[in-house]
LUMVEX-617231 format. One record per atom (N, C-alpha, C): x, y, z; residue number from 1. Coordinates in Angstrom, 3 decimals. Atoms other than C-alpha are relative to their C-alpha. Example, Ala and Ser with C-alpha at 12.3 -4.5 7.8 and 13.67 -1.06 7.14 Angstrom:
! LUMVEX-617231
SITE          X          Y          Z   pos
SITE      0.890     -1.190      0.000     1
SITE     12.300     -4.500      7.800     1
SITE      0.900      1.200      0.000     1
SITE     -0.820     -1.190     -0.060     2
SITE     13.670     -1.060      7.140     2
SITE     -0.770      1.090      0.730     2
END
This chain:
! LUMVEX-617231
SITE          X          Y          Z   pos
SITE      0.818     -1.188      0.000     1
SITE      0.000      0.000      0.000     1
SITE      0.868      1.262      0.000     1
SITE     -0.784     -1.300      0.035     2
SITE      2.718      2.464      0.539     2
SITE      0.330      0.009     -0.987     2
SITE     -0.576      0.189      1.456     3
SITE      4.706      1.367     -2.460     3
SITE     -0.991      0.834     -1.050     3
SITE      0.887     -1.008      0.680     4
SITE      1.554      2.834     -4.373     4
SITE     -0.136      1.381      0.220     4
SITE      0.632     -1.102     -0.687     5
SITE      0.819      5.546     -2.241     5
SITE      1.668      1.055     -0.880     5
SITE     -0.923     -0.863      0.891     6
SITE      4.580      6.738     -3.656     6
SITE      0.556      0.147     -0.959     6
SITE     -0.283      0.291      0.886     7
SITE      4.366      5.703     -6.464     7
SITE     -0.920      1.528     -0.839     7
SITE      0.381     -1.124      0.136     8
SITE      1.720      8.120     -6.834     8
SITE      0.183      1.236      0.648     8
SITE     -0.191     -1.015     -0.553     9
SITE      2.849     10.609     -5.051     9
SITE      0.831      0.652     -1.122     9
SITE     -1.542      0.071      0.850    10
SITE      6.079     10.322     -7.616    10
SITE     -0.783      0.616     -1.460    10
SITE      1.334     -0.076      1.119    11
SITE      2.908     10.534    -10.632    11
SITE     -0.148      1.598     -0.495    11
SITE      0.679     -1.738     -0.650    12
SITE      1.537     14.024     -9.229    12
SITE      0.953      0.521      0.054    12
SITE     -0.986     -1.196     -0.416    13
SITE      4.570     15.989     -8.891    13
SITE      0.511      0.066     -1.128    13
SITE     -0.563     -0.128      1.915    14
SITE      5.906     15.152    -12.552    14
SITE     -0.729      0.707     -0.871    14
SITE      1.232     -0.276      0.821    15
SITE      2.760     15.549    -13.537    15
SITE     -0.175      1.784      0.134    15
SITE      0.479     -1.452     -0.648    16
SITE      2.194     18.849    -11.303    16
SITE      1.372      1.249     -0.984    16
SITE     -0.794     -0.653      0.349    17
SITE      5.795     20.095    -12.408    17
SITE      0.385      0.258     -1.765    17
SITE      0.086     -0.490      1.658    18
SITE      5.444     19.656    -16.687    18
SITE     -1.191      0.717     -0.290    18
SITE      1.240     -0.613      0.547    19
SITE      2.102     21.227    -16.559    19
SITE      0.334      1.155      0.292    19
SITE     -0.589     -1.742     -0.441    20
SITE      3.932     24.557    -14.955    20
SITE      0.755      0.214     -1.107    20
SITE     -0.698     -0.217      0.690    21
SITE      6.511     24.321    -17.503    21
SITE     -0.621      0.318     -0.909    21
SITE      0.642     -0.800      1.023    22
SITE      4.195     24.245    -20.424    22
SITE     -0.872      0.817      0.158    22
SITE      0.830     -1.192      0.190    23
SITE      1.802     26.563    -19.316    23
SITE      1.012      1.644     -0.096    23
SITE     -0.800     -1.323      0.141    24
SITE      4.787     29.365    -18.371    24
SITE      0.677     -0.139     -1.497    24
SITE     -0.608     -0.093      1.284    25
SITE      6.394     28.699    -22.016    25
SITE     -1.437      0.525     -0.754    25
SITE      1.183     -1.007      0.719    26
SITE      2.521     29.534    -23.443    26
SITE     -0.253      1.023      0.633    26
SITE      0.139     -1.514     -0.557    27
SITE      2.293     32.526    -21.432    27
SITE      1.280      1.188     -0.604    27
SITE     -1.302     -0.477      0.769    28
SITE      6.091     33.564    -22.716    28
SITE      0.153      0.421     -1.180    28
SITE      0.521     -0.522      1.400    29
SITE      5.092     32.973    -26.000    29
SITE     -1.032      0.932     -0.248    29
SITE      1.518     -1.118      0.391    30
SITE      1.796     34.885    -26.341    30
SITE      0.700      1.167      0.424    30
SITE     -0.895     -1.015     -0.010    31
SITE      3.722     37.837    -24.835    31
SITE      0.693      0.521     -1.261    31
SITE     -0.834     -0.669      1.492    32
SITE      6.106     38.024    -27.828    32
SITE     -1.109      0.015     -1.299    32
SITE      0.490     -0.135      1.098    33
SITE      3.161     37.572    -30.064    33
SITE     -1.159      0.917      0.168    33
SITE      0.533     -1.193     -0.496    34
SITE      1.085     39.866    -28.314    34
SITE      0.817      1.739     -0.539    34
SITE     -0.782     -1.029      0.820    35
SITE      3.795     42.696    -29.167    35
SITE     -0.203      0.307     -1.233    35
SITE      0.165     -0.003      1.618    36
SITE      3.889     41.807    -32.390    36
SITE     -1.381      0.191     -0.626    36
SITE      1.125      0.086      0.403    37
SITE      0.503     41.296    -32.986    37
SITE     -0.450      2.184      0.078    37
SITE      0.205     -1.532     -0.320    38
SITE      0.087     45.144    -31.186    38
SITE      0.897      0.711     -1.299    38
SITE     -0.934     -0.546      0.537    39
SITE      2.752     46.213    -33.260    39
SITE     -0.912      0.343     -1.882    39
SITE      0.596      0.254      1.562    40
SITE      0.967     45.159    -36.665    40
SITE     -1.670      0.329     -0.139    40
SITE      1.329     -0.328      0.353    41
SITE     -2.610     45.826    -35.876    41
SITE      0.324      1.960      0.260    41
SITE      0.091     -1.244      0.394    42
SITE     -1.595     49.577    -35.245    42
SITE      1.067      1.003     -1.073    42
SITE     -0.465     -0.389      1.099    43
SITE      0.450     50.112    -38.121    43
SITE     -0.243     -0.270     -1.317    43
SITE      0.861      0.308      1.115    44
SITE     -1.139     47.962    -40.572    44
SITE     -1.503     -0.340     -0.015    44
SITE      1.227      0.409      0.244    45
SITE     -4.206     46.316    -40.028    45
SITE     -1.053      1.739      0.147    45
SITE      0.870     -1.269     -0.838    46
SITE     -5.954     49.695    -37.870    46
SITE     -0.138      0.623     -1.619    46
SITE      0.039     -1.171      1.076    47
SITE     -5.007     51.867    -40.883    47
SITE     -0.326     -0.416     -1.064    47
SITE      0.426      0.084      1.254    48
SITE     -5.906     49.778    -43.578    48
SITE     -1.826     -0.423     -0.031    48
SITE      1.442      0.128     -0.344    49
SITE     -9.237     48.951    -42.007    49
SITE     -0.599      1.412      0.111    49
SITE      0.821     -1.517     -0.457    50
SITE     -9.920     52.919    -41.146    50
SITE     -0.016      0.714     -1.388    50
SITE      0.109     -0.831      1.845    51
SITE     -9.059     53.582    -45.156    51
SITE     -0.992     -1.356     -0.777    51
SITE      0.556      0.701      1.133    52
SITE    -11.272     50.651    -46.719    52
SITE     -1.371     -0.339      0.893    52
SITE      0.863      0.217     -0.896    53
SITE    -13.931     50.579    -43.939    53
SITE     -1.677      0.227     -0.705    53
SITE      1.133     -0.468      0.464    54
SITE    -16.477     52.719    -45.785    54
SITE     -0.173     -0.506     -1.661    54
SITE      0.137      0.059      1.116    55
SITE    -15.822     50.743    -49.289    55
SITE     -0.180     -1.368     -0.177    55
SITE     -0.023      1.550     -0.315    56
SITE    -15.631     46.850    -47.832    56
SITE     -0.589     -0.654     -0.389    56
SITE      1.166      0.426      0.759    57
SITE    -17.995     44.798    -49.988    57
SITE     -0.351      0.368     -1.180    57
SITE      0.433     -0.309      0.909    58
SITE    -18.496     46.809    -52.425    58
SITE     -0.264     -0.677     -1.663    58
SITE      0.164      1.228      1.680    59
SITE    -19.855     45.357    -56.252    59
SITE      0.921      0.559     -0.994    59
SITE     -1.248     -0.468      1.583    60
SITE    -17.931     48.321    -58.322    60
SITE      1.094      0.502      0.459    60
SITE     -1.384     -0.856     -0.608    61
SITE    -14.583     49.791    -57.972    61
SITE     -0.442      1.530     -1.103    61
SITE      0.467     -1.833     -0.081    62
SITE    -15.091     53.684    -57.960    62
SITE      1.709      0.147     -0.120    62
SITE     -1.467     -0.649     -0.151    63
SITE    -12.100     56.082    -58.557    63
SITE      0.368      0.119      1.780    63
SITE     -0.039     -0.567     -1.027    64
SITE    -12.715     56.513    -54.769    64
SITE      0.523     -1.514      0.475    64
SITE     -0.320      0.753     -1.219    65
SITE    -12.096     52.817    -53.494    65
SITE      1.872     -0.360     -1.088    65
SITE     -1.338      0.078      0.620    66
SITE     -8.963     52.843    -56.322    66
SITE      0.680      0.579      1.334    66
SITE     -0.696     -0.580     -0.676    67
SITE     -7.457     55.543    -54.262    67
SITE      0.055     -0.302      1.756    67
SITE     -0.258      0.312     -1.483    68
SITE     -8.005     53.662    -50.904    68
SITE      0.363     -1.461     -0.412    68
SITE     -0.966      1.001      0.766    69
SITE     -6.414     50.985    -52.665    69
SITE      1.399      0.139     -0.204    69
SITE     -1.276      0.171     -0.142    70
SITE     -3.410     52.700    -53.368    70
SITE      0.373      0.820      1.198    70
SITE     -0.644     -0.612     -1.879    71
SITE     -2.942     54.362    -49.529    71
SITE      0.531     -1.255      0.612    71
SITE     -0.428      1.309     -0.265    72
SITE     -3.516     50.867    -48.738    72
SITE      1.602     -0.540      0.177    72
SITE     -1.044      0.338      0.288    73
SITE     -0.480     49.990    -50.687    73
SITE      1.034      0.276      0.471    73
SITE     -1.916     -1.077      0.006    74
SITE      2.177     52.827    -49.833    74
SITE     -0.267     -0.893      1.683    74
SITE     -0.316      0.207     -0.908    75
SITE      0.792     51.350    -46.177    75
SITE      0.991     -1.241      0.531    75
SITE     -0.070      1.705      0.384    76
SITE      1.372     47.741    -47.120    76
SITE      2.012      0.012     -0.099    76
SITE     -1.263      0.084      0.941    77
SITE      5.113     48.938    -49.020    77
SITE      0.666      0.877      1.488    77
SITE     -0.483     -0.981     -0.785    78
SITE      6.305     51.012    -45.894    78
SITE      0.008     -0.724      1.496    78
SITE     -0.694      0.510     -1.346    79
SITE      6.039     48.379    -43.093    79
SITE     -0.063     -2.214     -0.938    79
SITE     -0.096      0.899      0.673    80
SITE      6.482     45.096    -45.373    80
SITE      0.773     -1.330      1.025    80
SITE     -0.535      0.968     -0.649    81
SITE      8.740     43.137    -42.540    81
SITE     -1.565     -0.508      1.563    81
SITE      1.612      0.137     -0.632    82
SITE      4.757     43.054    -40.399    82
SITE     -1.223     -0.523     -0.847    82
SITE      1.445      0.195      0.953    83
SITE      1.916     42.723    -43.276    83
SITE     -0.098     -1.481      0.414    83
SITE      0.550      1.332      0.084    84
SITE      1.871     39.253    -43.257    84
SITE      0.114     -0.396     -1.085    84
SITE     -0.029      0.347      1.826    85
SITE      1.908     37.055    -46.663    85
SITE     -1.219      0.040     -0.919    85
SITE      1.154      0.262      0.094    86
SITE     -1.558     36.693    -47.136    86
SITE     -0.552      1.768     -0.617    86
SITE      0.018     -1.474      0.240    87
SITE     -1.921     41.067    -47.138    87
SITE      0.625      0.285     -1.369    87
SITE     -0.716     -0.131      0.772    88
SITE      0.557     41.127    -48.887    88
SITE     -0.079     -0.431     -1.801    88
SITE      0.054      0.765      1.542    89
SITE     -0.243     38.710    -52.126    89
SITE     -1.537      0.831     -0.483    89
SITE      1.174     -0.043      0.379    90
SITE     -3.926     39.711    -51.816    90
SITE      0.170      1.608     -1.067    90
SITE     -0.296     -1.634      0.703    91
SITE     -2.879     43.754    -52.659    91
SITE      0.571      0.033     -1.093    91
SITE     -1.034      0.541      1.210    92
SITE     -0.353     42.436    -54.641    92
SITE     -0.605      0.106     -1.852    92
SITE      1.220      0.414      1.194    93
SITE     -3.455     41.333    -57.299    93
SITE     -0.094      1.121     -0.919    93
SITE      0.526     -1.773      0.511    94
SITE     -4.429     43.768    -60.022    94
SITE     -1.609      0.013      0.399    94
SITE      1.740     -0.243     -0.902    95
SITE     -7.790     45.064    -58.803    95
SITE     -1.177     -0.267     -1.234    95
SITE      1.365      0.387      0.704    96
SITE    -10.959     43.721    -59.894    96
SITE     -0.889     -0.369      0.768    96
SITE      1.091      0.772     -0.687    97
SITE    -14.155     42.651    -58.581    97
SITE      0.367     -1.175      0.611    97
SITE     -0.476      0.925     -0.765    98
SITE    -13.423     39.781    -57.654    98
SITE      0.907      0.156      0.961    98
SITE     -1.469      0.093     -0.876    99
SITE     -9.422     40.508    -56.100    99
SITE     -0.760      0.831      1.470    99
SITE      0.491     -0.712     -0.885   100
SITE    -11.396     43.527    -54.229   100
SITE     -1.340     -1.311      0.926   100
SITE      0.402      0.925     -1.135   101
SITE    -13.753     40.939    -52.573   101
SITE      0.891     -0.640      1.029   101
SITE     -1.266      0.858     -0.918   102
SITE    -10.758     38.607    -51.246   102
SITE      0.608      1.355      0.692   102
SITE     -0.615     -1.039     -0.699   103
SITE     -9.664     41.954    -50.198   103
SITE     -0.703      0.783      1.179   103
SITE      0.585     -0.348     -0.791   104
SITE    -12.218     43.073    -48.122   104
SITE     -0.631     -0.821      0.782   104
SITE      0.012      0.860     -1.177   105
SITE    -13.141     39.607    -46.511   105
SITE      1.271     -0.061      0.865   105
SITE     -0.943      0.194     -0.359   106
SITE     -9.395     39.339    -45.692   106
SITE      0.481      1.275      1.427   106
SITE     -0.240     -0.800     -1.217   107
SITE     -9.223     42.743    -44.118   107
SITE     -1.162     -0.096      1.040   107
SITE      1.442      0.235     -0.393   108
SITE    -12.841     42.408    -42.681   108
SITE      0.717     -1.066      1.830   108
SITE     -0.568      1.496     -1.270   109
SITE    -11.011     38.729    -40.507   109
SITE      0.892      0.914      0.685   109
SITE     -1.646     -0.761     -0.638   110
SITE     -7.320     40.306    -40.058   110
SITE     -0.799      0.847      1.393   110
SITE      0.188     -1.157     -0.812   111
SITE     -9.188     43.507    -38.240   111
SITE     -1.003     -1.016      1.298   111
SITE      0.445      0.669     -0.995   112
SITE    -11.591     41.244    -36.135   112
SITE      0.507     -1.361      0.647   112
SITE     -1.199      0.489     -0.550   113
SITE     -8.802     38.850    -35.300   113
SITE      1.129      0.221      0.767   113
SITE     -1.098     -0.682     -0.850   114
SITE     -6.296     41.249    -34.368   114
SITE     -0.761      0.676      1.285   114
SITE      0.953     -1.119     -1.159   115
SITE     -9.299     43.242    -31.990   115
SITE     -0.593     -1.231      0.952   115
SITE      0.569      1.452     -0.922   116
SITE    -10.153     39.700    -30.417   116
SITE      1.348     -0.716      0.593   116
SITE     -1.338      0.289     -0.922   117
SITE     -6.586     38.652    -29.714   117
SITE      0.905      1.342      0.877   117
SITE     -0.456     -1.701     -0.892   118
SITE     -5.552     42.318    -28.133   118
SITE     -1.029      0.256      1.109   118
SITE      0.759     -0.324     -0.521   119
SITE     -8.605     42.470    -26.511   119
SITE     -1.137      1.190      0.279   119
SITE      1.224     -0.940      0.285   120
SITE    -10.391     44.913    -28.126   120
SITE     -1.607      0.010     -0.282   120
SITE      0.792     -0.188     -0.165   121
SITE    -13.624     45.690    -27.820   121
SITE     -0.748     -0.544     -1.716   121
SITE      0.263      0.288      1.498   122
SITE    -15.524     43.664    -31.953   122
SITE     -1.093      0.917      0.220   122
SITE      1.906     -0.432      0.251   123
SITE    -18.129     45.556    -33.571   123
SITE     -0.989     -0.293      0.160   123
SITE      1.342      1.345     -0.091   124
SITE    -21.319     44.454    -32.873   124
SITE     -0.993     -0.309     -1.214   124
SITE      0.861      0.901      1.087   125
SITE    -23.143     42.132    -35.489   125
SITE     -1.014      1.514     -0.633   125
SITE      0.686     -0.685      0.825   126
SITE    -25.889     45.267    -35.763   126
SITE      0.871      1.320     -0.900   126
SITE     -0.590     -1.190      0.906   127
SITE    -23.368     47.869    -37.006   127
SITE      0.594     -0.966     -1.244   127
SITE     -0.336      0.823      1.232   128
SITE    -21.984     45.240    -39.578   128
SITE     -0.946      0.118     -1.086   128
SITE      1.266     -0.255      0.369   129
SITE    -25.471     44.879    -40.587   129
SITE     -0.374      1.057     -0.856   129
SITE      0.451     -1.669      0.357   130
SITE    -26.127     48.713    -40.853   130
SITE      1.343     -0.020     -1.103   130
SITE     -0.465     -0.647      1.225   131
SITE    -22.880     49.234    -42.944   131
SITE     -0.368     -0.927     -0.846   131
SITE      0.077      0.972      1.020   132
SITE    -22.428     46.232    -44.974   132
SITE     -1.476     -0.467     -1.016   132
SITE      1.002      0.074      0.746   133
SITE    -25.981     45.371    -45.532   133
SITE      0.220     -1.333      0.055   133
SITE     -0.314      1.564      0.609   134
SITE    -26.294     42.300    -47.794   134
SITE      0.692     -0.147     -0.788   134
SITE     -1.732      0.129      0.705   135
SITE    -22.634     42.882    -49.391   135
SITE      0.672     -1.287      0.818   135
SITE     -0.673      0.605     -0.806   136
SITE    -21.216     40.724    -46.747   136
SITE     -1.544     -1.706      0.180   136
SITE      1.343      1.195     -0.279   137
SITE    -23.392     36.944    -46.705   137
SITE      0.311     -0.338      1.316   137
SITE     -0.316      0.462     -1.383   138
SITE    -21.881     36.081    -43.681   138
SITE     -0.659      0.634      1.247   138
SITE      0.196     -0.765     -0.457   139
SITE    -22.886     39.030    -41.883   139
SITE     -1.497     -0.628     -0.036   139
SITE      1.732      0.330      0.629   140
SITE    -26.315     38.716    -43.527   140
SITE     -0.681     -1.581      1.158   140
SITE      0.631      1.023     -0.539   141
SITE    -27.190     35.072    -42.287   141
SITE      0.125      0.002      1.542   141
SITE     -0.573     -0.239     -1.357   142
SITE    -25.670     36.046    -38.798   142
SITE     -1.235      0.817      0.495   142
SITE      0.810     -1.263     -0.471   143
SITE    -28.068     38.839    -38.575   143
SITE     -1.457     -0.410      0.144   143
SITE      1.076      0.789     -0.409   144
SITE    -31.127     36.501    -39.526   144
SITE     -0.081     -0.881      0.746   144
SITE      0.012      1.203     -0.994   145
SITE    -30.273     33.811    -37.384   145
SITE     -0.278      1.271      1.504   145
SITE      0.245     -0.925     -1.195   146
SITE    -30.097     36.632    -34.669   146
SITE     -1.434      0.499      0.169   146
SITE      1.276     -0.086     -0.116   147
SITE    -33.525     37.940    -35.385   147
SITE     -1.083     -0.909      0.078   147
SITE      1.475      1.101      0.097   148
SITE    -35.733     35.021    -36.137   148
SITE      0.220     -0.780      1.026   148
SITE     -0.464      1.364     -0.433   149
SITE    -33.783     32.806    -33.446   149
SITE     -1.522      0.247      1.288   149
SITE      1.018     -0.306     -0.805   150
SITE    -36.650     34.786    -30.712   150
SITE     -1.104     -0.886     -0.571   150
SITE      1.337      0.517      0.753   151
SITE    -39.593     33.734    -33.386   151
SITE      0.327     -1.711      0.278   151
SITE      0.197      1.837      0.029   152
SITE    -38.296     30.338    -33.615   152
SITE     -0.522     -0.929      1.703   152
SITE      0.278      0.484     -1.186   153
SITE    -38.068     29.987    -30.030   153
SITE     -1.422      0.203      0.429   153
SITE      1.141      0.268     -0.453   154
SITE    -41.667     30.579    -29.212   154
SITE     -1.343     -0.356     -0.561   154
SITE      0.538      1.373      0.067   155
SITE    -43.126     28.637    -31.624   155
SITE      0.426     -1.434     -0.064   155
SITE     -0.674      1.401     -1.169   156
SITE    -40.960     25.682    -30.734   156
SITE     -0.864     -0.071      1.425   156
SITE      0.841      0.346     -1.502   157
SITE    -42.551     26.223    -27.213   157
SITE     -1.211      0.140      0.095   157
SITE      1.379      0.347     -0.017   158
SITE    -45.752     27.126    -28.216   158
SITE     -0.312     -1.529     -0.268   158
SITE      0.204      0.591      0.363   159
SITE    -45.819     24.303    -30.180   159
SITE      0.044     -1.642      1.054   159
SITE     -0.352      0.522     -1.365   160
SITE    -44.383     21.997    -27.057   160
SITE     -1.439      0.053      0.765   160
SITE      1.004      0.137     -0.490   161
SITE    -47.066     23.020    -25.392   161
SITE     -1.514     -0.370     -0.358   161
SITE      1.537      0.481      0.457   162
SITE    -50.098     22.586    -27.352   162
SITE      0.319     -1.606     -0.037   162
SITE     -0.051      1.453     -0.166   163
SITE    -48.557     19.015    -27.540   163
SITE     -0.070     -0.801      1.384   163
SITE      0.213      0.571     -1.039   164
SITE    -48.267     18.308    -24.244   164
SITE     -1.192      0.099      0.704   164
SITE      1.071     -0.698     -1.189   165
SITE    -51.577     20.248    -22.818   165
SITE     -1.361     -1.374     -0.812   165
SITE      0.443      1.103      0.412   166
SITE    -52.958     17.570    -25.708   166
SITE     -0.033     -1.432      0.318   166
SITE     -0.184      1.231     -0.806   167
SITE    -51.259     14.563    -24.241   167
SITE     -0.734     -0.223      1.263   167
SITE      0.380      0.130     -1.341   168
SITE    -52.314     15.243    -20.474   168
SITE     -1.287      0.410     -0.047   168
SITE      1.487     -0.115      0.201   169
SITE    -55.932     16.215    -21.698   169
SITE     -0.502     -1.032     -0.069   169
SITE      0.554      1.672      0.614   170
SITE    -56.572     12.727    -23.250   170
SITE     -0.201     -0.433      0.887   170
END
């Protein structure tokens, strides 16, 4: 019985002492990527989200979302060791309907990725809504599932109930 008793004792303390180790090495890490992350959402992401904010979705390219296209760029060409590869290839594109979509889901994630790992405060679903509209589908089905989910719920329970007030009537 002892033999066990320190055997586990021997168990628990290995056990107790690699679970400290890897948790302080993920705390160590997130730190340095925390920086970085800070570092890149207010030099790139912030600014390329506060210049393409009001054009995100859009069906045509205007002389107006050109020119927040190329701010974009000089932002993109001026901190290039941060963008990321992904920023980087998407801008890269020559602009078209299409490239400008991948370009405005991409910044759309990046900006509510970087504001969810920093701990910033996301937009909420109804201002998405209000700008985007039904440019954005994602948004869109988010926004009906949010409204109808009330409706659904009380005829689901109406419905519950007329079944049961039926059962225990009989």
């Amino acid at each position: 019985m002892e033999d066990i008793f320190q055997w586990l004792t021997l168990v628990l303390s290995l056990l107790s002492t690699v679970s400290t180790l890897i948790l302080t090495w993920l705390l160590f890490k997130k730190e340095h990527n925390k920086t970085y992350l800070k570092e890149r959402y207010e030099k790139v992401i912030f600014p390329i989200f506060d210049i393409l904010e009001n054009h995100l979705y859009k069906k045509e390219i205007t002389p107006d979302v050109k020119q927040a296209i190329d701010k974009c760029k000089h932002i993109i060409n001026d901190n290039k060791l941060i963008v990321g590869g992904k920023l980087n290839y998407v801008f890269s594109l020559p602009l078209n309907k299409i490239n400008f979509q991948s370009i405005s889901k991409l910044v759309d994630k990046e900006y509510d990725e970087c504001c969810s790992s920093l701990g910033i405060p996301l937009r909420p679903l109804d201002k998405k809504m209000y700008t985007y509209r039904t440019r954005n589908l994602r948004v869109l089905i988010l926004g009906i599932i949010k409204y109808s989910l009330p409706l659904i719920a009380v005829i689901l329970l109406t419905t519950i109930l007329i079944l049961l007030s039926k059962i225990f009537l009989s």
